[in-house]
C-alpha positions as CSV (number, residue, x, y, z in Angstrom):
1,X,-11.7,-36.0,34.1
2,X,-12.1,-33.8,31.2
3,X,-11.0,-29.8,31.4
4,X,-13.2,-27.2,29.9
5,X,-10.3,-25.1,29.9
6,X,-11.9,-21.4,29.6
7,X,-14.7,-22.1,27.2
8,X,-16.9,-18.8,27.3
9,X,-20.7,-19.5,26.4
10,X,-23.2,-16.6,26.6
11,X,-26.9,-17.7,26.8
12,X,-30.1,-15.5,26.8
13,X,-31.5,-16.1,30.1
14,X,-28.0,-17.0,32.3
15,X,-25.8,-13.9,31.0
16,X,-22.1,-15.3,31.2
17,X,-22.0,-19.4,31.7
18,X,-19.3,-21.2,33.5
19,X,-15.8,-20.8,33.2
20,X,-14.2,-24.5,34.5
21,X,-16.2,-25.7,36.8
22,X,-14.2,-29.4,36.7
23,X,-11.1,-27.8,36.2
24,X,-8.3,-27.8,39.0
25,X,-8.9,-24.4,40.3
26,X,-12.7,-24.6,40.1
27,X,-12.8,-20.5,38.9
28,X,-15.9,-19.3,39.2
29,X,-17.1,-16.6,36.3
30,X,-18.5,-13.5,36.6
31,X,-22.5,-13.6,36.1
32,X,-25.0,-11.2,35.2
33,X,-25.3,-10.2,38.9
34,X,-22.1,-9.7,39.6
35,X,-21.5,-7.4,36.5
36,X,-24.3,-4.9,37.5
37,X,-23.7,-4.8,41.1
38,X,-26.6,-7.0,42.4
39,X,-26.4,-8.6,45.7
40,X,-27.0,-12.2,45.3
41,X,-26.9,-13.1,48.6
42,X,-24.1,-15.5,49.0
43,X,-26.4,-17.7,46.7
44,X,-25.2,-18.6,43.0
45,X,-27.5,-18.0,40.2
46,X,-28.4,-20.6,37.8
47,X,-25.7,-21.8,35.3
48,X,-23.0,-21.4,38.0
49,X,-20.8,-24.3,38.2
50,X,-19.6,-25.9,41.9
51,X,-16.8,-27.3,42.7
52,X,-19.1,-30.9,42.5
53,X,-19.7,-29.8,38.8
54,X,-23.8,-29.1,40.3
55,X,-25.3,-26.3,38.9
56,X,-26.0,-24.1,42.4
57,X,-29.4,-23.9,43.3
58,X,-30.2,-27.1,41.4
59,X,-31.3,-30.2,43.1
60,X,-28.8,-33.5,42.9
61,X,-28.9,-35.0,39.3
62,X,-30.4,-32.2,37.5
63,X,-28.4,-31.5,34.2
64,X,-28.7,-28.6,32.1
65,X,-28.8,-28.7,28.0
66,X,-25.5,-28.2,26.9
67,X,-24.9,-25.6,24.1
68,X,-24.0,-26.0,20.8
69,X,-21.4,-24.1,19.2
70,X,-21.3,-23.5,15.4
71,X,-18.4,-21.2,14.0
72,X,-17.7,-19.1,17.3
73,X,-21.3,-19.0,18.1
74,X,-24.0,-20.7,20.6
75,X,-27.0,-21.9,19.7
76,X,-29.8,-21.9,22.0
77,X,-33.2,-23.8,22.3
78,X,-35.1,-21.4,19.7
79,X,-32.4,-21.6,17.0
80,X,-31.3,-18.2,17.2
81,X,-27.6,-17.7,16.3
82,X,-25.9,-15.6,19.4
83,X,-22.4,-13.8,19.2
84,X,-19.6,-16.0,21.7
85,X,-19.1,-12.6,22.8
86,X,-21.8,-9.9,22.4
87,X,-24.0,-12.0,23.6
88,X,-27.0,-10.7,21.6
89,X,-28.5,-12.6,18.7
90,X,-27.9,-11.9,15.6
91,X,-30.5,-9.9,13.2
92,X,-31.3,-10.2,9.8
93,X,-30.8,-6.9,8.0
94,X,-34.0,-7.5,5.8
95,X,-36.5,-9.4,8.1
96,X,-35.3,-8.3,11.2
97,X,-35.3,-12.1,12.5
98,X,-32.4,-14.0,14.3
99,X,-30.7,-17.0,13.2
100,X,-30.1,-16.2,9.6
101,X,-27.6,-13.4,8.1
102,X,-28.8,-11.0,4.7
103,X,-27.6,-13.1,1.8
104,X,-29.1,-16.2,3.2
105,X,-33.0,-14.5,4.1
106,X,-36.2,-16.3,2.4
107,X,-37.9,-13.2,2.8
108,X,-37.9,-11.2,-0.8
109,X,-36.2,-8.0,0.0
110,X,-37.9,-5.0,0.8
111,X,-37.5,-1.6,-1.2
112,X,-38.8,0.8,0.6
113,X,-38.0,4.4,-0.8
114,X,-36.0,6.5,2.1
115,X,-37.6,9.7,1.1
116,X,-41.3,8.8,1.2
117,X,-41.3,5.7,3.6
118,X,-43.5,3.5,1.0
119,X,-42.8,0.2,-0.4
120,X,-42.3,-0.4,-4.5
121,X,-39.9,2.0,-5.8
122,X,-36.3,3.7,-4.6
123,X,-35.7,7.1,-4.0
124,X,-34.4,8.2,-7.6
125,X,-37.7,7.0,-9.1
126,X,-39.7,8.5,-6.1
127,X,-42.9,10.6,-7.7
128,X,-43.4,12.5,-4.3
129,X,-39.8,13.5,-4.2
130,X,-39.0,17.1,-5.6
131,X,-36.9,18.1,-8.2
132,X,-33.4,18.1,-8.3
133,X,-31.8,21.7,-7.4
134,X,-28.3,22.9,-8.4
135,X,-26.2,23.8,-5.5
136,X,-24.0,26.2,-7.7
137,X,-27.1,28.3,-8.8
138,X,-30.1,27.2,-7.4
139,X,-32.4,26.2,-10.1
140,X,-33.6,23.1,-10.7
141,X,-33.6,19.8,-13.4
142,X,-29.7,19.9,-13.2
143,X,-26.5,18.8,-10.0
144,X,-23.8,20.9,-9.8
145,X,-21.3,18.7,-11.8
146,X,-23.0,20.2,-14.7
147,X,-24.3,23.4,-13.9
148,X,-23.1,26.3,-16.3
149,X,-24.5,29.0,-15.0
150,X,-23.0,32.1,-12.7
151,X,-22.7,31.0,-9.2
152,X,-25.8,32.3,-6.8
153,X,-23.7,34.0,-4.4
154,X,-25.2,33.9,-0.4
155,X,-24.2,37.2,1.0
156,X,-26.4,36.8,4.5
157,X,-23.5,37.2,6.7
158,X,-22.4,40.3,5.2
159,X,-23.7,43.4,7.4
160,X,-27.1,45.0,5.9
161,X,-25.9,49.0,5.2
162,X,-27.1,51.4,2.6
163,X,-24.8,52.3,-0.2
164,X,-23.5,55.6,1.5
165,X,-23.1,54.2,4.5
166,X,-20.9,51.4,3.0
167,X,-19.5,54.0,0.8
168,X,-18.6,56.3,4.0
169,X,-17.1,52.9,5.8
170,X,-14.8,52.1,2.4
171,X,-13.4,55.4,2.4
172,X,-12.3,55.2,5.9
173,X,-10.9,52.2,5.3
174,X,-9.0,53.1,2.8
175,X,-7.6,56.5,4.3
176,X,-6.3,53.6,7.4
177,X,-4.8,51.5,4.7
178,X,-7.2,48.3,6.4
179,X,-6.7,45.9,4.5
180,X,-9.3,43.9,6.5
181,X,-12.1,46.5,6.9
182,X,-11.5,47.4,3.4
183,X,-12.3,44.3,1.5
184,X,-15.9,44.1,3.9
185,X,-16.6,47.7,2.9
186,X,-16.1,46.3,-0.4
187,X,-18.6,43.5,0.1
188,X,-20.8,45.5,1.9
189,X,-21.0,48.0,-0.7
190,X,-22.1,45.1,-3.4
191,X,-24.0,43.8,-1.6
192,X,-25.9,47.5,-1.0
193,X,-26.3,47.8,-4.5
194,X,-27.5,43.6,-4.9
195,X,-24.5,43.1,-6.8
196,X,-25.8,44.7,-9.7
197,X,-22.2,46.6,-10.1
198,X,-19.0,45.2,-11.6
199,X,-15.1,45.7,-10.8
200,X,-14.4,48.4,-13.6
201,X,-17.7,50.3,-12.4
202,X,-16.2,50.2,-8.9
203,X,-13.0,51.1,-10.1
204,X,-14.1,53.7,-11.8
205,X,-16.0,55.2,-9.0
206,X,-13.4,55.0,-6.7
207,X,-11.1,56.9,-9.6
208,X,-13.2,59.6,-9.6
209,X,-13.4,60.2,-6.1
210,X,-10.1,59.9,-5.2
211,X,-10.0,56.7,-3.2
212,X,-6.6,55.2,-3.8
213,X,-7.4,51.5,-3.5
214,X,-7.1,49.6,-7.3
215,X,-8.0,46.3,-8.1
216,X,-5.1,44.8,-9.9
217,X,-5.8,41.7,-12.5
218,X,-3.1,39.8,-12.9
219,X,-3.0,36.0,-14.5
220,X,-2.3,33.3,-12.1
221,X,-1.8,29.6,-12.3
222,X,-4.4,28.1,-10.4
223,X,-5.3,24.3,-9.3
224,X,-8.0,23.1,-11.5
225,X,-10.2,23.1,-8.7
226,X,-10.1,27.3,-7.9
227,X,-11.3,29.6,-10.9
228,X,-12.1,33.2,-10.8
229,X,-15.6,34.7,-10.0
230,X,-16.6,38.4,-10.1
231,X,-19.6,40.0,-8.0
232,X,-22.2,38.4,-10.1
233,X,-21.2,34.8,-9.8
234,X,-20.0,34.5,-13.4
235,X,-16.9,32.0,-13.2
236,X,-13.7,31.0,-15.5
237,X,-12.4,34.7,-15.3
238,X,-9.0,34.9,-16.5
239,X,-7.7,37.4,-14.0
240,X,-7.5,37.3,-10.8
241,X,-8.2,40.2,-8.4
242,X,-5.5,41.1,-5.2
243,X,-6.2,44.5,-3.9
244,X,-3.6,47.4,-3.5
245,X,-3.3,50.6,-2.1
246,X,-1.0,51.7,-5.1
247,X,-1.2,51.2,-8.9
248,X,2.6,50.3,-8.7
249,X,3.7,47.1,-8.2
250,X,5.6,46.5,-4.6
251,X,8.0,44.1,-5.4
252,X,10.4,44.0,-8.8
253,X,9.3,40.6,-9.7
254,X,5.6,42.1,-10.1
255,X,6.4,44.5,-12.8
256,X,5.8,42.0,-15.6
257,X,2.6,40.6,-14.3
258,X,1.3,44.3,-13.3
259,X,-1.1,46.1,-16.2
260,X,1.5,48.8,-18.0
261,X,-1.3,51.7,-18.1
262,X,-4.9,53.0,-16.0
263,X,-6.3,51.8,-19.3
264,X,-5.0,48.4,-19.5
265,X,-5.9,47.9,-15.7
266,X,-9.7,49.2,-16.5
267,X,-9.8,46.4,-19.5
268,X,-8.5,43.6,-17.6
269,X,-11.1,44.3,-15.3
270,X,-13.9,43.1,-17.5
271,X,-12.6,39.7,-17.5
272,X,-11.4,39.5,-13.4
273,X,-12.8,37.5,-10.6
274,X,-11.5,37.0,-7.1
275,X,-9.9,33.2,-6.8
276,X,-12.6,31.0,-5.3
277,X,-13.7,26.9,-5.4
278,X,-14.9,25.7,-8.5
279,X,-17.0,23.6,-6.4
280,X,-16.1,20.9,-9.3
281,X,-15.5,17.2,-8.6
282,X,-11.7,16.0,-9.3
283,X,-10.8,12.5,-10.3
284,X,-8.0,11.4,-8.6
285,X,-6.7,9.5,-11.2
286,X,-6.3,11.6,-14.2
287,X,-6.4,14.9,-12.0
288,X,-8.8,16.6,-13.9
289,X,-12.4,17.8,-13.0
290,X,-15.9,17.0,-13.8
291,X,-15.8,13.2,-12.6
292,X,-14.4,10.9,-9.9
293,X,-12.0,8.3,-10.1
294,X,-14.7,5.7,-10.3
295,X,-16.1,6.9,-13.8
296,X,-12.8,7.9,-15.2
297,X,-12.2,6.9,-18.7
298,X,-8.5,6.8,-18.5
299,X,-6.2,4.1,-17.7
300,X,-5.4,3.1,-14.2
301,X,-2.6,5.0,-12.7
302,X,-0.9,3.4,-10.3
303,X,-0.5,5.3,-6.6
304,X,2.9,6.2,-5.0
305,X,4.2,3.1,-3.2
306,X,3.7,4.6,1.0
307,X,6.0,4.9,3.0
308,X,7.8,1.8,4.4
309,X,7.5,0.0,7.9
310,X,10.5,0.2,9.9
311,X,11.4,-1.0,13.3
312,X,13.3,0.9,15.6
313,X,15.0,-2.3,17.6
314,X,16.2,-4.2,14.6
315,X,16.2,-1.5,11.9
316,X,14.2,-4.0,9.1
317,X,11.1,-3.3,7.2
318,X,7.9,-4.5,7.4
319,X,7.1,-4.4,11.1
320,X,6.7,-2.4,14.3
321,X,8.8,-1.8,17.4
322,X,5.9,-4.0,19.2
323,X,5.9,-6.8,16.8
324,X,9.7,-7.4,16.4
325,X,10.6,-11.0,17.0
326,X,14.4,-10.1,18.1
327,X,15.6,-9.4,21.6
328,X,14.7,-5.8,22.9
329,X,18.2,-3.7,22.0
330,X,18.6,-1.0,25.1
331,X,19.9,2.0,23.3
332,X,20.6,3.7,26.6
333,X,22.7,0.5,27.6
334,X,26.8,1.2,28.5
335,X,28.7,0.6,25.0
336,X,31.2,-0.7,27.1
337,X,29.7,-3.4,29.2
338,X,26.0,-3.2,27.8
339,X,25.1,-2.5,31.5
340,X,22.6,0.3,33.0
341,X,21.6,1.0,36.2
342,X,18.5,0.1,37.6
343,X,16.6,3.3,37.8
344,X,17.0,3.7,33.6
345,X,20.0,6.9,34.3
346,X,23.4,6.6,34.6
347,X,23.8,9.3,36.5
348,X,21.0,9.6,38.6
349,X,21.4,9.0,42.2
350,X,24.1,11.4,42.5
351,X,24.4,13.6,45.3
352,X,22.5,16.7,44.3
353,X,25.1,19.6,43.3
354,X,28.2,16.8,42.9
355,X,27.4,16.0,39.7
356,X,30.1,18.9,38.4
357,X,32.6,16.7,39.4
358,X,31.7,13.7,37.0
359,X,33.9,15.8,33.9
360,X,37.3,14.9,36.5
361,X,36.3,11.1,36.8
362,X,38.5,8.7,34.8
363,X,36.1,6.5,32.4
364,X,38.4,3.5,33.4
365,X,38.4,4.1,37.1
366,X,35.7,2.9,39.6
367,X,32.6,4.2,38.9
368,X,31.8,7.5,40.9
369,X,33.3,5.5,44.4
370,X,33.8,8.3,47.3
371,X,31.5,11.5,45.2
């Protein structure tokens, strides 16, 4: 007698076929009723096996047309190619039609342009598609990678105030030492004015009227990917802006980095930006910006080897706890006798309050007898 074993076949019509019909349990499979919770009635749908190897519901002598695998797969009568396990044919990405993959399709592929929805061209030669615009300033005919214009700075989420009321809201900020409220009166104030004011003007202003908050330029070493902008968007500013509530520098170490005079303060200014992101690609090979690994010029740097594999029961790399092929090592196991007790503690089970006595017990007497 032969044994099907536990040969899965999935079929359109029939959902999940027989599982070892002639086999010595006779197991009958799950079907598509039975999955979704509809009552069959005590009768078995078609393509259940019996114990007689009959398919139920079939007259005596009735066979059905066996499948025929291919690769992991079941073909049926129309010749489409189903999954053993999804049990839904499988599409061509180009025609759309079962029983044939992409690469192997007859049907000349289709280019259909993603923008428009017409056949005949691809998006980048698209005539209904519009120009290009430059996410760093907005115009258009030119990407971002190599834009060199001043940034177009969005300021919509900065509160709308006129410029004395902004001015009003900087000065008490200022008089609080807010660090916080200050730099959005700051912001607020720019954006007031529509940016058309610079940080020497502002520094300036605040000079004359009192207001001890400076903006101190010092020069920084940034990653390649930050650079310095001012309120205008202009980029690649040498200094870099931090505001203070004093002219002097806090901490020793800032002395040397600090302007010397008002005067030098007021000239770095001109050439002073807060830190921001370039917004610049980096290659990830040569570190640089302007390009990505995959059009990099130079040569091939190889990556840091990672980190090893190492298992915890036999302490060797290049596999996992759950993959070792040694016998489990209980860690928590007696050194002694390599025992432990059942419930995975030594000492649990102890009357509660009695384990203060365990310090007096000798390691080589009986273990814990008359606690």
């Amino acid at each position: 007698m032969a044994s099907w074993g536990a040969t899965t076949a999935t079929t359109v019509k029939w959902g999940t076929a027989p599982g070892g019909g002639n086999g010595p349990s006779g197991s009958v499979p799950s079907v598509a009723g039975e999955t979704s919770g509809v009552d069959t009635g005590g009768m078995k749908p078609a393509g259940e096996s019996n114990m007689n190897g009959n398919a139920g519901g079939d007259p005596p002598g009735f066979e059905h047309e066996a499948p025929t695998y291919t690769n992991g797969s079941v073909e049926d009568g129309a010749g489409n190619v189903a999954d053993a396990e999804g049990g839904e044919a499988q599409k061509c990405f180009n025609c759309g039609e079962p029983g044939h993959r992409a690469a192997e399709c007859p049907t000349p592929r289709s280019m259909e342009c993603r923008f428009c929805k017409k056949d005949g061209h691809m998006v980048r030669d698209c005539p209904d598609k519009p120009p290009m615009v430059c996410e760093n300033c907005g115009q258009d005919g030119h990407m971002r990678r190599n834009c060199e214009n001043a940034r177009k700075i969005n300021r919509d989420h900065i509160a709308d105030l006129s410029p004395d009321e902004a001015w009003a809201k900087l000065e008490k900020a200022v008089a609080e030492r807010d660090l916080d409220d200050t730099k959005e009166a700051v912001q607020e104030y720019v954006k007031a004015l529509s940016g058309a004011i610079s940080y020497r003007d502002l520094q300036e202003a605040m000079l004359d009227k009192g207001i001890n908050l400076f903006f101190i330029a010092t020069e920084r070493d940034l990653v390649n990917v930050f650079t310095n902008m001012d309120f205008q968007g202009n980029m690649g500013k040498k200094y870099s802006i931090s505001y203070r509530f004093s002219e002097k520098p806090d901490r020793p170490r800032e002395a040397e980095s600090f302007p010397k005079s008002r005067e030098e303060l007021l000239e770095r200014l001109d050439n002073a930006g807060e830190v921001v992101n370039s917004g610049q690609l980096k290659c990830h090979n040569c570190r640089e910006i302007g390009h990505t690994s995959k059009f990099c010029t130079q040569e091939r740097v190889e990556k840091p080897e990672m980190p090893k594999i190492s298992c915890n029961n036999c302490n060797e790399e290049g596999h996992r706890l759950r993959d070792c092929p040694k016998p489990r090592v209980d860690k928590f196991a007696c050194k002694n006798c390599g025992c432990r007790m059942p419930n995975g503690s030594l000492f649990q089970g102890l009357p509660y309050g009695r384990t203060s006595r365990l310090p007096q017990l000798r390691l080589g007497g009986p273990f814990v007898q008359g606690v």
